[in-house]
C-alpha positions in Angstrom: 0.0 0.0 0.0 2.8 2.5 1.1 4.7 2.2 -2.5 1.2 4.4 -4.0 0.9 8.2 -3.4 -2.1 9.8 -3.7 -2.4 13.6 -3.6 -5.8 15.6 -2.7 -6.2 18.7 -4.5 -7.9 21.9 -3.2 -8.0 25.4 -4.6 -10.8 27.1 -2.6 -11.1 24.8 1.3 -9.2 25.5 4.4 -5.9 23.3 4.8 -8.3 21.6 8.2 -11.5 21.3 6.4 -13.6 18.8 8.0 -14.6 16.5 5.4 -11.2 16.5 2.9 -8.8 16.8 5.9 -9.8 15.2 9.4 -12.2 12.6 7.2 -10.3 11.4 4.0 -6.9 12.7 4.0 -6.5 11.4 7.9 -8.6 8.3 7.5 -6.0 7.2 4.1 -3.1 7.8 6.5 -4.0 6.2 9.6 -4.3 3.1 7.1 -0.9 3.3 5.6 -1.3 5.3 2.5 1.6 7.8 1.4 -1.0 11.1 1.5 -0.5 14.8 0.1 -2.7 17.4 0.5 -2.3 20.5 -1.9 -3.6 23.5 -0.3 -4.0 27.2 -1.7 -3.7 29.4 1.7 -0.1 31.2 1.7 0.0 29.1 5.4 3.6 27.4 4.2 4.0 23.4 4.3 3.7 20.9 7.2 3.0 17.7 8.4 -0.6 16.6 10.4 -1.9 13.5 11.2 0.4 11.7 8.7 -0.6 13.9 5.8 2.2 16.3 4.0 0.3 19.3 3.2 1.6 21.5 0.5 0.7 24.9 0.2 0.8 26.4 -3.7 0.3 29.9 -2.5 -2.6 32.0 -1.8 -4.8 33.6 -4.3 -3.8 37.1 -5.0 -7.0 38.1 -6.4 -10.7 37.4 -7.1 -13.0 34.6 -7.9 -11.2 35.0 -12.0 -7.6 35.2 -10.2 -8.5 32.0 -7.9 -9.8 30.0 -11.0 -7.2 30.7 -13.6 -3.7 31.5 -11.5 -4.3 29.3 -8.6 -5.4 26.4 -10.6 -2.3 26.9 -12.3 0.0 26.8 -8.9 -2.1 24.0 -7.9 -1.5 21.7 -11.2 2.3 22.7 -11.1 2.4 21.6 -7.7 0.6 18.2 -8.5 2.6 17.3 -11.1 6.1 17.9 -8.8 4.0 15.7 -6.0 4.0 12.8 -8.6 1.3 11.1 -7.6 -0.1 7.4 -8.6 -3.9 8.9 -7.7 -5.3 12.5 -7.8 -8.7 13.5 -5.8 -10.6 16.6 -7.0 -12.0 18.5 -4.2 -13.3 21.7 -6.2 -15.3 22.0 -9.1 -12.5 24.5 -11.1 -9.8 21.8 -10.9 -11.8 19.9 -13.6 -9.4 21.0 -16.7 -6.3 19.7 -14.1 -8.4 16.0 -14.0 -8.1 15.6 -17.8 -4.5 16.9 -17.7 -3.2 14.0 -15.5 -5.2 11.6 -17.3 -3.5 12.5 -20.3 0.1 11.8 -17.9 -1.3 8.2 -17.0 -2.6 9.4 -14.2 -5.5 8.0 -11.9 -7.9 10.7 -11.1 -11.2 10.8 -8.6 -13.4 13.9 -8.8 -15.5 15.0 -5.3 -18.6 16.3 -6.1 -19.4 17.8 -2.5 -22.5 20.1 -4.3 -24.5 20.1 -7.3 -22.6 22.8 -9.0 -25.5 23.1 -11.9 -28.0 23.3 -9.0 -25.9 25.3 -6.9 -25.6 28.2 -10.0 -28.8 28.0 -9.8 -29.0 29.8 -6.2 -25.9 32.5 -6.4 -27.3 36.2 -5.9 -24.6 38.6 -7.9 -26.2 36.7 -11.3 -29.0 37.2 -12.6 -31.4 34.8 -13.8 -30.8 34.2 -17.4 -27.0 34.0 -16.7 -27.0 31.7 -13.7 -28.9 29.3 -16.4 -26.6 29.7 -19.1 -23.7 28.8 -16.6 -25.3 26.7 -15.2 -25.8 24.8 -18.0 -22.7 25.4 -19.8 -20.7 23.7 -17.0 -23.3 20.7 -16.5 -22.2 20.2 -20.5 -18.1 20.5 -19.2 -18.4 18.7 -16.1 -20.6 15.6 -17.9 -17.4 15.9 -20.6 -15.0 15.0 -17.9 -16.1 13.1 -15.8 -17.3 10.2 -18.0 -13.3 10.3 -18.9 -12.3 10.1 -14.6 -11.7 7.2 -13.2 -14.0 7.2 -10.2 -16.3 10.0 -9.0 -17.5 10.6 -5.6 -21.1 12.4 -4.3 -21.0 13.8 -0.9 -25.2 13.0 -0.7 -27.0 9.7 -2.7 -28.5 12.5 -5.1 -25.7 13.9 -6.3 -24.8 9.9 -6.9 -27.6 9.2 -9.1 -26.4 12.5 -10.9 -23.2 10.7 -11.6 -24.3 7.5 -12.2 -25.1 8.4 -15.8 -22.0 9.7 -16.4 -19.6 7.0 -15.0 -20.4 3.7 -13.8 -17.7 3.9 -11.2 -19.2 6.4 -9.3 -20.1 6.1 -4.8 -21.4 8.7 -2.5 -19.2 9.3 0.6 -21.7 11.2 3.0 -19.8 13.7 5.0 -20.8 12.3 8.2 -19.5 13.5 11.3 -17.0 11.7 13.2 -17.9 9.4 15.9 -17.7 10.9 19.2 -15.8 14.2 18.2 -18.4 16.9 19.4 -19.7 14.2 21.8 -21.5 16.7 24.5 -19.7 17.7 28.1 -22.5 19.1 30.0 -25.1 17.3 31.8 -28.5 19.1 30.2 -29.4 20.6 33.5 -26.4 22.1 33.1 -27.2 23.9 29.5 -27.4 27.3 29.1 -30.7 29.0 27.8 -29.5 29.1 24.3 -29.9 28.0 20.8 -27.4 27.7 18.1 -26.2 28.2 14.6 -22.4 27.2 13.3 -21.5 27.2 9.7 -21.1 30.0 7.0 -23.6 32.7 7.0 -25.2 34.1 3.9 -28.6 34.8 2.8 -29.6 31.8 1.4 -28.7 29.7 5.0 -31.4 32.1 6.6 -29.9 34.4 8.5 -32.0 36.8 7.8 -35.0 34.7 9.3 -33.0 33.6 12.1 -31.9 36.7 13.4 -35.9 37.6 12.8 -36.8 35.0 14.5 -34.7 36.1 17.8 -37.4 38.9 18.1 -40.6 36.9 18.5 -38.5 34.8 21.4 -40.2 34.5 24.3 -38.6 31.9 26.0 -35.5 34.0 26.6 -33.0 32.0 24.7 -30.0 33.8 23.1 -28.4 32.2 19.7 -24.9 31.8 19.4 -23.8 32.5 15.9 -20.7 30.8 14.9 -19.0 31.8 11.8 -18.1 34.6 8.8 -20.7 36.7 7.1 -20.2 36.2 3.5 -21.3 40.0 2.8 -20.9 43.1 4.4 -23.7 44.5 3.5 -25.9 41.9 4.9 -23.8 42.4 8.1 -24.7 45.3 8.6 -28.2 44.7 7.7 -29.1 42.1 10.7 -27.0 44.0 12.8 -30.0 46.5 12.2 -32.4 43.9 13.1 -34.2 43.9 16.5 -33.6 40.5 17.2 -29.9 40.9 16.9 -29.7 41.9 20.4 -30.4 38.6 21.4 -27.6 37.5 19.1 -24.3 36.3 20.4 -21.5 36.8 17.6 -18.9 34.5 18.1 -16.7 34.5 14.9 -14.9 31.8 12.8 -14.6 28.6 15.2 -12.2 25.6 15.6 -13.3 21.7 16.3 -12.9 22.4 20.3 -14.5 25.8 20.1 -17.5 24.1 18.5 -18.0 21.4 20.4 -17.9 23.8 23.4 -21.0 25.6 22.0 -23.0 23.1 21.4 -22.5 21.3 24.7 -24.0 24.0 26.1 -27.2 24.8 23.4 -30.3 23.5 23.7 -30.9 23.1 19.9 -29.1 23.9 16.8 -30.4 25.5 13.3 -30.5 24.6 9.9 -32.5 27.0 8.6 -31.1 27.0 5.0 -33.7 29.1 2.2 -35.7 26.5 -0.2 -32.9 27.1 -3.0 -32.7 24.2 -5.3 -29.1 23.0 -4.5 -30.0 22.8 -0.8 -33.9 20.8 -1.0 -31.9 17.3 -2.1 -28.9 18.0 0.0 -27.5 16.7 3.0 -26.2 19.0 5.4 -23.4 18.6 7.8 -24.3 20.5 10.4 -27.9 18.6 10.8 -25.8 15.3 11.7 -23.1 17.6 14.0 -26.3 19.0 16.1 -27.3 15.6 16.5 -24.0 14.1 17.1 -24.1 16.5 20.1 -27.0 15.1 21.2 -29.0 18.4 20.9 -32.5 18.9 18.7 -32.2 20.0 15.4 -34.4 22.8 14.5 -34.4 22.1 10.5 -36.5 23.4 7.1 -39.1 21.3 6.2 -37.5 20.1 3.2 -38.6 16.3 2.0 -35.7 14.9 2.7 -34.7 16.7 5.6 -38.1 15.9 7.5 -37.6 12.6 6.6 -34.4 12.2 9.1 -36.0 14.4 11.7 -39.2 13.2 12.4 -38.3 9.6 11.0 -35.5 9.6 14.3 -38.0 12.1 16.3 -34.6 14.2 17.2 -36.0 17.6 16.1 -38.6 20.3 14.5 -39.2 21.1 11.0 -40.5 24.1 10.5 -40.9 26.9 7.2 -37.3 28.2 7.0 -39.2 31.2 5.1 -41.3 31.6 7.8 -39.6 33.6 11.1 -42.4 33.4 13.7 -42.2 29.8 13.0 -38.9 29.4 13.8 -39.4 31.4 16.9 -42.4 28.9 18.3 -39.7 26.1 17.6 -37.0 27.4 19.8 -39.7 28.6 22.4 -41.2 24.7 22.1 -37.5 23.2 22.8 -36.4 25.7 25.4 -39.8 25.5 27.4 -39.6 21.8 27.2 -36.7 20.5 28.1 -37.5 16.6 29.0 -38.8 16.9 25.5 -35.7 18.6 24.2 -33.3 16.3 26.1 -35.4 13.2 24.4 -35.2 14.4 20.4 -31.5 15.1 21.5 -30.7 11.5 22.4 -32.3 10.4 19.5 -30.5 12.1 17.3 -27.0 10.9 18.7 -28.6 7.3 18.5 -29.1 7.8 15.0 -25.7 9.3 14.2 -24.5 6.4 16.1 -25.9 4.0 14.2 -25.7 5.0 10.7 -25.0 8.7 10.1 -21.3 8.6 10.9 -18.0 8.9 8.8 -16.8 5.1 10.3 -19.5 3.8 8.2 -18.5 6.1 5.1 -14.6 5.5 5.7 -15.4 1.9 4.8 -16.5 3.1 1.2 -13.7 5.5 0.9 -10.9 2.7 1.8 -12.8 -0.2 -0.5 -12.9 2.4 -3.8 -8.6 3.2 -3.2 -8.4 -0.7 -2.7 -10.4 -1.3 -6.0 -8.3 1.5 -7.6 -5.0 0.3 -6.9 -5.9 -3.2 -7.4 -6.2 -2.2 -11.3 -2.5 -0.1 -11.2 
């Protein structure tokens, strides 16, 4: 196993993104594989958890900049990595996939969204142009990836996407890890607070969250983990009533996030009804409920489906802020209740909503791949 090197490739993620770093890159090492992970973040090279990160430089520019100059560092450093397997994490590295098949290389594309979809939902286009692109790149990425050697779906839809492009194609749900924001506090030891952790924009409902805060009447505070995307919506919510009942708490680490949600009393996953988010799966759903805490979640299909199928949470309207409220209110004011939907949500994660289970897929697909080298 050692004498093959694979290298993950990232452009746009964080050097210690959950999923590509502390899931697969980590979980390939701690099994004996030669792993590199090629970063663009200007945060120099270094080892972790068995995995050589190399860093191509940080983007010295915009989204144009990042696509065509980064891209570039990030393929140069590939090649000088001399891998035996390359795995995609971003959509833009596409034209680097067919340049190291063309080099005999083996190449595995991660689709972690429905980029099509996802086009589909971005607020500086307008309409007509987010089809066009949308469309444009469902034409590229179909062209490529029928020519990849495996590809990998971070939810069973995006699978079935893939599926009709290349046979070889899994779905690696990014799970969370087993016992990593396992909760520290005994319930009665909560604080009166709610909580949302993740990257904040208008289409993940800040807007109705921060509403929501001002129709509270149960006293609960949120605690708002992570970066506003815009200023301008910043400042915006700031503006908002509610947001006095708003803790900001900024861009956290693992630790600093399993702190907060030890001591909620629910989490939110509000996320807007845009179409790249009705099908998906979202992390942070299976991270509230691998901290044993409710999940407070739009009323999405699918998502329903896990919450009231496990009974570890409310679905509400995500469009909808004094709904939202009366869930928080419902947890907060009920906390046998609460305590109940939280331990069945860990019980779920435990049993089938957790990256051991999804490892096992992501260690069989190498083992097939290098079995044909």
């Amino acid at each position: 196993m050692s004498t093959f090197k694979i290298a993950h490739l990232t452009s746009v993620h964080p050097r210690t993104d959950t999923r590509i770093f502390y899931k697969m890159c980590s979980s390939l090492a701690a099994h004996g594989y030669d792993v590199t992970l090629i970063v663009a973040d200007g945060l120099g090279n270094e080892t972790k958890n068995k995995v050589s990160i190399i860093d191509a430089g940080a983007t010295d520019g915009g989204r144009c900049s990042r696509m065509t100059k980064t891209v570039r560092r990030v393929f140069l450093t590939a090649k000088s990595v001399n891998a035996t397997v390359y795995h995609l994490h971003d959509p833009e590295l596409l034209p680097i996939g067919l340049k190291l098949k063309k080099m005999g290389k083996t190449v595995i594309f991660d689709s972690h969204e429905d980029i099509p979809k996802q086009m589909l939902g971005k607020p500086y286009l307008n309409a007509p142009l987010r089809r066009l692109i949308g469309q444009v790149f469902a034409f590229y990425e179909r062209y490529v990836c029928k020519h990849l050697d495996a590809i990998i779906a971070a939810t069973p839809y995006i699978r079935d996407k893939f599926l009709t492009i290349n046979s070889n194609t899994i779905d690696i749900n990014n799970f969370p890890l087993l016992d990593e924001l396992q909760p520290s506090l005994e319930w009665k030891d909560k604080s009166k607070q709610i909580c949302y952790v993740g990257a904040i924009n208008e289409i993940r409902g800040i807007r109705e969250m921060v509403h929501a805060m001002e129709h509270v009447k149960s006293g609960a505070r949120l605690q708002l983990g992570g970066i506003f995307g815009e200023t301008n919506l910043e400042n915006e919510v700031k503006t908002s009533p509610g947001w006095k009942t708003v803790d900001q708490l900024g861009f956290l680490n693992r630790d600093e996030v399993r702190n907060v949600l030890s001591r909620s009393m629910a989490g939110l996953v509000t996320l807007r009804p845009v179409p790249n988010y009705i099908d998906a799966l979202p992390v942070k759903m299976f991270e509230y409920m691998s901290a044993g805490i409710p999940v407070i979640a739009s009323n999405f299909p699918l998502w329903r489906e896990i919450i009231e199928g496990n009974d570890c949470g409310l679905c509400v309207n995500p469009m909808d802020s004094i709904a939202i409220s009366g869930a928080i209110d419902y947890l907060i004011n009920h906390p046998e209740e609460a305590l109940k939907k939280g331990a069945n949500g860990y019980r779920a994660v435990t049993a089938k909503y957790n990256w051991h289970i999804e490892e096992k897929k992501l260690l069989n697909l190498y083992n097939n791949l290098f079995q044909c080298q």
